[in-house]
TORKOL-4160 file (C-alpha; in steps of 0.2 Angstrom, whole numbers, padded with zeros to 4 digits, m for minus):
317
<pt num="1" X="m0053" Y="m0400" Z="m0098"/>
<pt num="2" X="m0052" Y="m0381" Z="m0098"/>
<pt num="3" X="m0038" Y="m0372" Z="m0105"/>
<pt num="4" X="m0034" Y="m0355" Z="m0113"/>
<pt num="5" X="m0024" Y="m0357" Z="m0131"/>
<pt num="6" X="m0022" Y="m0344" Z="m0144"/>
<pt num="7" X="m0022" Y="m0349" Z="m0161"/>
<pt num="8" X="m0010" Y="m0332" Z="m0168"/>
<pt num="9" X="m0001" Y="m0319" Z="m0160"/>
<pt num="10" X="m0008" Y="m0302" Z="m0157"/>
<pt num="11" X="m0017" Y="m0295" Z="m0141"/>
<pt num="12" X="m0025" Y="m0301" Z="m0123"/>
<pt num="13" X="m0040" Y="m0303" Z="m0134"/>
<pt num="14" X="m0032" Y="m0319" Z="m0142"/>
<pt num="15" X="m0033" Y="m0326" Z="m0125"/>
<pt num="16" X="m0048" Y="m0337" Z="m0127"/>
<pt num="17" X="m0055" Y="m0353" Z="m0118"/>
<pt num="18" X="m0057" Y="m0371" Z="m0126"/>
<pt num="19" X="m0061" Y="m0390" Z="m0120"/>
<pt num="20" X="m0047" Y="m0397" Z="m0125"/>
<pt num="21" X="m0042" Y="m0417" Z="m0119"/>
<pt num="22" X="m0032" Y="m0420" Z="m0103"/>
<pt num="23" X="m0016" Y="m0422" Z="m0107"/>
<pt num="24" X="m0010" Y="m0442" Z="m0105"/>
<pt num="25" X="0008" Y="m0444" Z="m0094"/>
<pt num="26" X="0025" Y="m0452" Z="m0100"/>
<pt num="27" X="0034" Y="m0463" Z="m0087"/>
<pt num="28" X="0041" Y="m0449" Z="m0079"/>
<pt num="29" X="0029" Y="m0435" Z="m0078"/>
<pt num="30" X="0014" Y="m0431" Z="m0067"/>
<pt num="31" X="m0002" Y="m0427" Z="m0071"/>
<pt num="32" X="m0007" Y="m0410" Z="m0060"/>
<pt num="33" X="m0021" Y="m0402" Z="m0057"/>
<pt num="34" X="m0018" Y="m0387" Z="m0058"/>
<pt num="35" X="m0025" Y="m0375" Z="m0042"/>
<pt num="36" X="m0016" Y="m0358" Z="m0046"/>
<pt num="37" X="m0005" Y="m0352" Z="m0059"/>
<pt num="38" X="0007" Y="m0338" Z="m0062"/>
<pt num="39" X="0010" Y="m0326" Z="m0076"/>
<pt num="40" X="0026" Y="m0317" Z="m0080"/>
<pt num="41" X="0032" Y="m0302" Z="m0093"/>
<pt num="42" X="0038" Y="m0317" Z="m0103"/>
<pt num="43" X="0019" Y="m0323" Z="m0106"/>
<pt num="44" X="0015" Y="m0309" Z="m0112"/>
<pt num="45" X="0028" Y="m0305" Z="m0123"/>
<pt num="46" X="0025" Y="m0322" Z="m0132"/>
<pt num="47" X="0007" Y="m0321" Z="m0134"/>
<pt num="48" X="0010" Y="m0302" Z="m0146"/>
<pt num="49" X="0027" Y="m0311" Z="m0152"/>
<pt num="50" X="0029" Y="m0326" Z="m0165"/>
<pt num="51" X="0048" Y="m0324" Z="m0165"/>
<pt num="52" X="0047" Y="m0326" Z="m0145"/>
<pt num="53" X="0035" Y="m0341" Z="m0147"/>
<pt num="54" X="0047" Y="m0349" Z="m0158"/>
<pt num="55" X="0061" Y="m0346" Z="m0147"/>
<pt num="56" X="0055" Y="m0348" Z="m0130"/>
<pt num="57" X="0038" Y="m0360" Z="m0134"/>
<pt num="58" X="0044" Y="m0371" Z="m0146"/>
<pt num="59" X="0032" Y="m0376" Z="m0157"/>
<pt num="60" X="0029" Y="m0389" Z="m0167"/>
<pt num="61" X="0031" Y="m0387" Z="m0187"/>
<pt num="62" X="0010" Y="m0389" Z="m0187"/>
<pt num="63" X="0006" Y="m0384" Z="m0172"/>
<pt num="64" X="m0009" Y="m0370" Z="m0174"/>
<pt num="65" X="m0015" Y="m0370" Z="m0155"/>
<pt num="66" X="m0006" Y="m0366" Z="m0141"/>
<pt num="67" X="m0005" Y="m0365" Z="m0121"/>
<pt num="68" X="0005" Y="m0355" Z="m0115"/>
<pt num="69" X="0013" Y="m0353" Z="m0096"/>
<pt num="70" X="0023" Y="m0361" Z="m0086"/>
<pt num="71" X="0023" Y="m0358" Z="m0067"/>
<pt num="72" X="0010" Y="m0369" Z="m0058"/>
<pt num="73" X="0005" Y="m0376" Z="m0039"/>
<pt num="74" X="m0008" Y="m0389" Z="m0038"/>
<pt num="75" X="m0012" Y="m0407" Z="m0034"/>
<pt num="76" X="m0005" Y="m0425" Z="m0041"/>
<pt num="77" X="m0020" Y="m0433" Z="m0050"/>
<pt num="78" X="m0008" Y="m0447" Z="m0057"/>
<pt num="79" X="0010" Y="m0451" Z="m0058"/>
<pt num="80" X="0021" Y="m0460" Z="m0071"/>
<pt num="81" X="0028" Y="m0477" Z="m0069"/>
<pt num="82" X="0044" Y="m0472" Z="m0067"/>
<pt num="83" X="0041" Y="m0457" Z="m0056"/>
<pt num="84" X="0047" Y="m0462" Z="m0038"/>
<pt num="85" X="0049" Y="m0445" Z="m0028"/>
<pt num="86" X="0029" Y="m0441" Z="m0030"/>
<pt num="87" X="0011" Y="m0450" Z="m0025"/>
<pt num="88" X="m0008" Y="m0444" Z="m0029"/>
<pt num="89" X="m0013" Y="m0432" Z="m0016"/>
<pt num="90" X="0001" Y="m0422" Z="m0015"/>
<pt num="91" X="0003" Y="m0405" Z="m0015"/>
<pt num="92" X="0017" Y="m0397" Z="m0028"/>
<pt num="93" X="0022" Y="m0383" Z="m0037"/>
<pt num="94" X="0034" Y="m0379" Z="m0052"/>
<pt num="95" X="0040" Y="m0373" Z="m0066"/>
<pt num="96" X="0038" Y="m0386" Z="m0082"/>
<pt num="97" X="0046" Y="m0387" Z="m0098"/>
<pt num="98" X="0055" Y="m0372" Z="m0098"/>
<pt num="99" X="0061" Y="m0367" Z="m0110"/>
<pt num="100" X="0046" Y="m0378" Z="m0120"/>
<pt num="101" X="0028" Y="m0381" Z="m0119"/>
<pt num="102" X="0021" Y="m0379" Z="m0101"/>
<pt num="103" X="0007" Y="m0380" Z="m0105"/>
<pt num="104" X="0002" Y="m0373" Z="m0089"/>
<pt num="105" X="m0016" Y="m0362" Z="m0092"/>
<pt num="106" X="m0027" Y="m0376" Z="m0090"/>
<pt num="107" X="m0035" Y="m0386" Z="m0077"/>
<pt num="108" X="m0022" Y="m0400" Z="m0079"/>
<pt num="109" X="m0003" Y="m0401" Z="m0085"/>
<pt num="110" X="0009" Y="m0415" Z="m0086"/>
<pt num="111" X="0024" Y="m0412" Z="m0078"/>
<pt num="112" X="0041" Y="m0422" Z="m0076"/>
<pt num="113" X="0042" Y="m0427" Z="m0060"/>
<pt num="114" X="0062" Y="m0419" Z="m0061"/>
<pt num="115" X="0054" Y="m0401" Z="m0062"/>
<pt num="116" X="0044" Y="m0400" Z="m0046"/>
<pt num="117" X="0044" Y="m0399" Z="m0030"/>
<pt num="118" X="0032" Y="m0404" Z="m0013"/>
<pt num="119" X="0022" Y="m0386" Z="m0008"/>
<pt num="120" X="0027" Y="m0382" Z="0011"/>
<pt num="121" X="0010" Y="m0385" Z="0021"/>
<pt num="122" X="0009" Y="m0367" Z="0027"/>
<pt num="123" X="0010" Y="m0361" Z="0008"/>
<pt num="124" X="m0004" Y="m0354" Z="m0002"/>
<pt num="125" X="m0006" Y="m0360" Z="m0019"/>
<pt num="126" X="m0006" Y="m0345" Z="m0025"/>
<pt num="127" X="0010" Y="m0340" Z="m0017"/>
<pt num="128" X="0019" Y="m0357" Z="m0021"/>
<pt num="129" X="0012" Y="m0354" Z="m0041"/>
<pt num="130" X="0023" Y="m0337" Z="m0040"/>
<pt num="131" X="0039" Y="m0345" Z="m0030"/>
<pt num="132" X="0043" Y="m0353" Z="m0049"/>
<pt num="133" X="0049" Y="m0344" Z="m0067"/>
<pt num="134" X="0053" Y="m0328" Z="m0054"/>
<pt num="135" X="0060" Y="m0335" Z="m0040"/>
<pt num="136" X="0070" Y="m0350" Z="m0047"/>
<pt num="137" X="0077" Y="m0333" Z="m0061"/>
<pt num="138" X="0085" Y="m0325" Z="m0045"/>
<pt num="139" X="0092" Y="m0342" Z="m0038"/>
<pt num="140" X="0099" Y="m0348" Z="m0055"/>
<pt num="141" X="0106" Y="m0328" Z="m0057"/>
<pt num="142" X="0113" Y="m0327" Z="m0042"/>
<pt num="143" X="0118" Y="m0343" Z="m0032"/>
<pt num="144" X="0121" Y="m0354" Z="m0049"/>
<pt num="145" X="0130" Y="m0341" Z="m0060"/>
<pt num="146" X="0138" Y="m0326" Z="m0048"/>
<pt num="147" X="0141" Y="m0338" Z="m0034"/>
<pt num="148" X="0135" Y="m0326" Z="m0020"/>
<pt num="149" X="0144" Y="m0328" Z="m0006"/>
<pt num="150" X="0141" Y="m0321" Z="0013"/>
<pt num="151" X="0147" Y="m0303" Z="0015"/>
<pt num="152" X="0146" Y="m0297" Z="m0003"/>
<pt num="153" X="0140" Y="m0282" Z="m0009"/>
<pt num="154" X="0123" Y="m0283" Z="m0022"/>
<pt num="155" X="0114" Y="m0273" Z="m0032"/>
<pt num="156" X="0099" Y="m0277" Z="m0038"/>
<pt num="157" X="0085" Y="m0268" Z="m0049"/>
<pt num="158" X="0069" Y="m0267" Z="m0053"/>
<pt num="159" X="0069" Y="m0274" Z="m0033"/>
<pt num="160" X="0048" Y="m0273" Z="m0032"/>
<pt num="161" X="0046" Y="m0284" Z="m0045"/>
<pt num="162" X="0044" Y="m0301" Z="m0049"/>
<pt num="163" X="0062" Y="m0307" Z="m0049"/>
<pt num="164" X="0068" Y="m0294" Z="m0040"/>
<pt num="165" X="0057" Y="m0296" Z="m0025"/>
<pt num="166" X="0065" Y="m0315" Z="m0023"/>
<pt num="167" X="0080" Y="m0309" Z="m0027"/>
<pt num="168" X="0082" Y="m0295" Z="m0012"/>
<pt num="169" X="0075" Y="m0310" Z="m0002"/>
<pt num="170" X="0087" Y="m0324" Z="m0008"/>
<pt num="171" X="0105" Y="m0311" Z="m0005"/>
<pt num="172" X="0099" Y="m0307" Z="0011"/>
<pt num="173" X="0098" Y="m0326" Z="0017"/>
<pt num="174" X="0113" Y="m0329" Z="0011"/>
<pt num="175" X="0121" Y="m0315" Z="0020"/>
<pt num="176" X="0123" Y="m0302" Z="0007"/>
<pt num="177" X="0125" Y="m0282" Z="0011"/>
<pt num="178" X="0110" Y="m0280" Z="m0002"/>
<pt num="179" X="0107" Y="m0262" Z="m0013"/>
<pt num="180" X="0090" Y="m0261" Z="m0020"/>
<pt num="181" X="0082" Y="m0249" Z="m0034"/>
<pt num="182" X="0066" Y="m0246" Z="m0037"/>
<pt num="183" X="0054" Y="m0228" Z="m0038"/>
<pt num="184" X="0052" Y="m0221" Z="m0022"/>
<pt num="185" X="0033" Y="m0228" Z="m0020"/>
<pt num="186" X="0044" Y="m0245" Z="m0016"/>
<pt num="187" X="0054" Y="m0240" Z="m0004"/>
<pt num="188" X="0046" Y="m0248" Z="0010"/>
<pt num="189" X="0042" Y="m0262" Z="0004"/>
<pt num="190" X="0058" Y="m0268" Z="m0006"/>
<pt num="191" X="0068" Y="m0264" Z="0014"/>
<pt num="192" X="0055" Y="m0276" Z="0020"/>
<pt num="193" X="0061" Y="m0288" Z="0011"/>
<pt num="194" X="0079" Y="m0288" Z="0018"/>
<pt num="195" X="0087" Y="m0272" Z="0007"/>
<pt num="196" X="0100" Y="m0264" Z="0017"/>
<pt num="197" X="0100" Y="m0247" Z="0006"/>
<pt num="198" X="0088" Y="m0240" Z="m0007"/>
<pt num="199" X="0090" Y="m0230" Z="m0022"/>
<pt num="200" X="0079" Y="m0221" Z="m0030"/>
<pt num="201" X="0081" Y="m0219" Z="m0047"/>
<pt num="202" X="0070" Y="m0206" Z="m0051"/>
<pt num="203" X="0080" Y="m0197" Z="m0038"/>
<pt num="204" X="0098" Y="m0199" Z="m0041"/>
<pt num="205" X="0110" Y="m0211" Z="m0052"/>
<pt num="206" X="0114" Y="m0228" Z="m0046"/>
<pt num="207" X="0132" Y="m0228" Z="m0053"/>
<pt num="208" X="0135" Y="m0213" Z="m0041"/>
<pt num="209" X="0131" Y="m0222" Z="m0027"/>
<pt num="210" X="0137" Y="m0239" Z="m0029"/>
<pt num="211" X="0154" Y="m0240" Z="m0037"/>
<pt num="212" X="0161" Y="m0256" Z="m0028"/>
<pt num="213" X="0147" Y="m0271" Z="m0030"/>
<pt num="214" X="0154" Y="m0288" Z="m0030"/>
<pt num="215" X="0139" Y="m0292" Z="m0041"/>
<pt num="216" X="0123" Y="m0284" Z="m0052"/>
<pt num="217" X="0111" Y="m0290" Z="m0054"/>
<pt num="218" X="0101" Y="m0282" Z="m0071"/>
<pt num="219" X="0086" Y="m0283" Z="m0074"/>
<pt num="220" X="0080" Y="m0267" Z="m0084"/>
<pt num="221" X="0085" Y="m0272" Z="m0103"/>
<pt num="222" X="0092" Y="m0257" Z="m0114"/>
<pt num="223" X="0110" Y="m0246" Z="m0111"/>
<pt num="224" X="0106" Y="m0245" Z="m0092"/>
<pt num="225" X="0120" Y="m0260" Z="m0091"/>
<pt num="226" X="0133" Y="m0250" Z="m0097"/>
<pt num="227" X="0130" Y="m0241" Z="m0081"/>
<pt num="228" X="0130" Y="m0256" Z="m0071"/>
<pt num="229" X="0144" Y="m0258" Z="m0076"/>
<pt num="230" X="0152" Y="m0244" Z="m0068"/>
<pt num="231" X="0143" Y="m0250" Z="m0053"/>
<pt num="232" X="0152" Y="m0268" Z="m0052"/>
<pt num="233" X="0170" Y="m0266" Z="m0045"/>
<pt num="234" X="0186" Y="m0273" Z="m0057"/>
<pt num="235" X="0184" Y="m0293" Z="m0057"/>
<pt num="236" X="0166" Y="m0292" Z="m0052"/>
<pt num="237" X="0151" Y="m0302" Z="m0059"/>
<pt num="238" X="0136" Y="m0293" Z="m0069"/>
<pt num="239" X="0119" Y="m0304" Z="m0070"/>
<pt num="240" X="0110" Y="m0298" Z="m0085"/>
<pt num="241" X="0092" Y="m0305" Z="m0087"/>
<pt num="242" X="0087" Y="m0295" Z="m0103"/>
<pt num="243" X="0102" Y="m0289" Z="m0114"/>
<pt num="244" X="0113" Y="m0299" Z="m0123"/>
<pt num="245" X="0132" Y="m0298" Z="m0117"/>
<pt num="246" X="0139" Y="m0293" Z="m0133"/>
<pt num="247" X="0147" Y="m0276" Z="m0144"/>
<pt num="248" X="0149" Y="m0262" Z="m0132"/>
<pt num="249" X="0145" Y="m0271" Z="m0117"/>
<pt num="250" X="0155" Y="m0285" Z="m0119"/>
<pt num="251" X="0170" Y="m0273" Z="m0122"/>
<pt num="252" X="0166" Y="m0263" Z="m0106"/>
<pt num="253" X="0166" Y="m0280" Z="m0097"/>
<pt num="254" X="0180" Y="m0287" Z="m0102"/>
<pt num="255" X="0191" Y="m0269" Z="m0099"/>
<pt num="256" X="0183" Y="m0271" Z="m0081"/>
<pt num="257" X="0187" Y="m0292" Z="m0080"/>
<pt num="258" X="0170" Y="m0292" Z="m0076"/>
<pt num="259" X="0161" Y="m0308" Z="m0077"/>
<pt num="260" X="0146" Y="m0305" Z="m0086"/>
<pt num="261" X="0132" Y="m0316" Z="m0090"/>
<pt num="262" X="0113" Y="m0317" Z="m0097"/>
<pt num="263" X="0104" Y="m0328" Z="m0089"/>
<pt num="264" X="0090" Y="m0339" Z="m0099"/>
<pt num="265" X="0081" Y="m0347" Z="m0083"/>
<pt num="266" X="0078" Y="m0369" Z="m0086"/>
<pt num="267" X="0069" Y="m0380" Z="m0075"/>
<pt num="268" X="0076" Y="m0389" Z="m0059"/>
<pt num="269" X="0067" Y="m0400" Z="m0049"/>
<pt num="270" X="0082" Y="m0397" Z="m0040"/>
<pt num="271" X="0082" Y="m0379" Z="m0037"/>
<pt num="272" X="0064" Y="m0380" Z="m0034"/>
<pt num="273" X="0068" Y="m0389" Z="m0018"/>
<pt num="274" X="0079" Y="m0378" Z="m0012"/>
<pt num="275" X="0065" Y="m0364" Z="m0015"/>
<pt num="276" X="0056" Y="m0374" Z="m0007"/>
<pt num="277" X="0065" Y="m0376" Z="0010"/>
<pt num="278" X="0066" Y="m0357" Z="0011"/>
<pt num="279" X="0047" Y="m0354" Z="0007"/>
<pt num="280" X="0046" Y="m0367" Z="0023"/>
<pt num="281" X="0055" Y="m0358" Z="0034"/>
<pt num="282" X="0049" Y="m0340" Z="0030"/>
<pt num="283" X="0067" Y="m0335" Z="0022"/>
<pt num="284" X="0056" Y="m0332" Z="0008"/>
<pt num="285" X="0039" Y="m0324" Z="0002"/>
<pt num="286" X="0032" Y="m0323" Z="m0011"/>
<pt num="287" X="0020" Y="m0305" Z="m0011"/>
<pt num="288" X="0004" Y="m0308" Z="m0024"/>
<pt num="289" X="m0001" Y="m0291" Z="m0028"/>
<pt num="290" X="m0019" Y="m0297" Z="m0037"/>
<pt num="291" X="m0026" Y="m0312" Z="m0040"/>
<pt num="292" X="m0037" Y="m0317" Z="m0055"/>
<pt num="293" X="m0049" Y="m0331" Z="m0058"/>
<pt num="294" X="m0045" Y="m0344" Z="m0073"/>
<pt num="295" X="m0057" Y="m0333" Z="m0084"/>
<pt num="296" X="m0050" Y="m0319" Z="m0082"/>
<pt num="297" X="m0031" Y="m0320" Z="m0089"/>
<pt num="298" X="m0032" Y="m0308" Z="m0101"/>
<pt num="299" X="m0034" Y="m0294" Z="m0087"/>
<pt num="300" X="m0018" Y="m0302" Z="m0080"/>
<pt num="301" X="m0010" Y="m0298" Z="m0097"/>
<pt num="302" X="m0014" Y="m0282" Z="m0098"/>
<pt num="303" X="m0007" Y="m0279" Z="m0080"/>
<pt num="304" X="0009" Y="m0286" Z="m0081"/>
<pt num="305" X="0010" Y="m0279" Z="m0098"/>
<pt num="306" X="0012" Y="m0262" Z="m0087"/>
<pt num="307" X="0029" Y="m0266" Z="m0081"/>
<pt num="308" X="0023" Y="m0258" Z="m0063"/>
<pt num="309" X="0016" Y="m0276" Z="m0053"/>
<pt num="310" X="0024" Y="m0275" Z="m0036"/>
<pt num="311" X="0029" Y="m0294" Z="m0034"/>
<pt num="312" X="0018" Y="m0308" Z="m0044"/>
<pt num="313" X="0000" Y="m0309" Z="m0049"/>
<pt num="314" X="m0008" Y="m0324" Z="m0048"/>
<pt num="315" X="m0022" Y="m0336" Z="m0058"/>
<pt num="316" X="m0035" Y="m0347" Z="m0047"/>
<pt num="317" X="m0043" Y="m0360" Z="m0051"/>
């Protein structure tokens, strides 16, 4: 089969495509193949970084190829003996083996069957492929860890992007009074998804507005949480998807009995299906601002890499 591996860290160029052997199932995975894929900040991130490969990939002490990704839709090719919730022919999307080997650019990955879920009918691949790593961030962050509950007040960052966009969708089915921030370009788009206010942060300062949110959700990594902080109310919650709760923040946090958590996403078949029952019923969208053919993942890289995708880009196959 076809997959993209790089052999050493550096740029897009490392990118490059091999025939490699389909990969053989355990008892409880699934052998997919693979229609769309998605790619996140974290893809790129590991493929320039070998401390982030360690970390997040995993390798294996002589491992000296790898495949990276992790956000896929496609079709059952073959399940495990053990696997009882799937059959050949069906549709289904996921994150797999995160954190871990995905394995996911390539025409087939093996997945456990616990990590997926069965693709609503009237969702393209593409769009399915996105609803993963993003969208199951935002559910984990907030429904997992902060516990939103109906009537609360959120903030929430970075709004247009991958995680944000599901996660101004996600607060605002669960009946949340929902603050967005974004640059002004987004405005529009980031109150069609279910914002109740926008800020601008070229404009004016977030922590001037928003004094009182029951939770915040971070997604900008640097010092900006410190002023987050000021933006959660005494005994709030403060989602952190970059920066580590420690030193100065951690200080600030506890002064403020704030709970405050980093979130490292995992896979859950689980989740996926809740996702899954939201994408049926239109609570949730994903937006694919470009899609890309398999050949052309290194273009992908290099447009995430700007930090300015609106929603999730997509790979077809």
């Amino acid at each position: 089969m076809k997959a993209i591996i790089i052999t050493e860290n550096g740029g897009t160029e490392k990118l490059t495509i091999a025939h490699v052997a389909k990969p053989e199932i355990k008892a409880d995975e699934v052998l997919i193949r693979n229609k769309a894929i998605s790619i996140n900040p974290v893809d790129n991130y590991l493929r320039q970084d070998r401390t982030g490969l360690n970390a997040y990939f995993k390798p294996l002490p002589d491992q000296d190829s790898f495949i990276l990704g992790w956000d896929i839709s496609g079709v059952v090719e073959a399940v495990g003996s053990a696997v009882k919730d799937f059959k050949a022919g069906d549709e289904v999307f996921g994150m797999v083996n995160f954190p871990g080997q995905g394995r996911a650019y390539a025409e087939y990955v093996a997945a456990p069957a616990s990590h997926l879920a069965l693709k609503p009918a009237g969702t393209p691949h593409t769009e399915a492929a996105g609803a993963t790593l993003a969208a199951l961030t935002a559910w984990q962050g907030l429904v997992t860890i902060a516990g939103l509950k109906k009537g609360e007040k959120v903030l929430i960052h970075a709004a247009n992007g991958g995680v944000g966009h599901y996660a101004v969708q996600i607060a605002h089915h669960l009946g949340a009074y929902v603050i967005a921030t974004g640059s002004g370009a987004n405005e529009d788009f980031v109150k069609s998804l279910g914002a109740d206010e926008f800020i601008d942060y070229t404009r004016e300062k977030f922590e001037d507005r928003v004094k009182d949110a029951d939770i915040v959700f971070e997604a900008i990594a640097g010092d900006q949480i410190l002023r987050s902080l000021d933006a959660v109310k005494n005994g709030g919650r403060l989602i952190s998807l970059l920066t580590f709760i420690e030193g100065e923040v951690a200080e600030k946090a506890k002064q403020k009995n704030v709970s405050a958590n980093r979130i490292l996403v995992v896979s859950n078949g689980e989740d996926m299906k809740q996702l899954a029952d939201l994408l049926a019923s239109g609570a949730l969208r994903t937006h694919v601002s470009a899609v890309y053919p398999f050949e052309e993942m290194a273009k992908a890289h290099q447009q995430i890499a700007t930090g300015k995708t609106r929603g999730k880009l997509a790979i077809e196959l």
